[in-house]
C-alpha positions, 0 to 999 in steps of 0.5 A, spaced: 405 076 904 408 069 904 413 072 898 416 078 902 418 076 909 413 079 913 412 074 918 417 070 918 425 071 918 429 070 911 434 066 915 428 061 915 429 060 907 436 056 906 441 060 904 442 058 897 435 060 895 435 067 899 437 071 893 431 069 889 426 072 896 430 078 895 428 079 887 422 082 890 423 089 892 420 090 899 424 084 902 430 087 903 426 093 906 422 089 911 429 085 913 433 092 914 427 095 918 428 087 921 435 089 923 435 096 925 429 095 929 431 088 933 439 090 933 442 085 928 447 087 924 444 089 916 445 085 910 447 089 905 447 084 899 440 083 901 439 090 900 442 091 895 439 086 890 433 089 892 435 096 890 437 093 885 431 089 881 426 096 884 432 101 880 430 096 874 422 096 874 423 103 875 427 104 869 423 098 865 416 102 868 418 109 865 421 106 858 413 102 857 410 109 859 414 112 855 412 107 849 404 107 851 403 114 853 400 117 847 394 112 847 394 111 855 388 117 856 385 113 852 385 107 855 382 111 862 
């Protein structure tokens, strides 16, 4: 809760140091339901960065299953 801006607003954060808050995928999320719901205008950097970390944890997630899927069965 502390890492994604649920309770506090991103420009809370020093501007130099608000794309490391937005490496996380749901902080640009939050802050773009944040704009539409009170009418600011949106951020698309924010949106964007956030994109694209969720795209490459996506990739990075299919290619370890990809590498792991013979023994994950056993696993579990």
């Amino acid at each position: 809760m502390y890492a994604t801006p649920v309770v506090y607003p991103a420009s809370l954060v020093p501007e130099k140091w608000q794309w490391v808050m937005f490496l996380n995928p749901m902080a640009g999320v939050i802050e773009a339901f944040r704009s539409a719901f009170l009418g600011r205008p949106f951020d698309f950097s924010s949106i964007g960065i956030s994109f694209c970390v969720a795209v490459l944890f996506f990739i990075w997630g299919i290619a370890y299953f990809e590498r792991v899927e013979r023994r994950f069965a056993d696993i579990i």
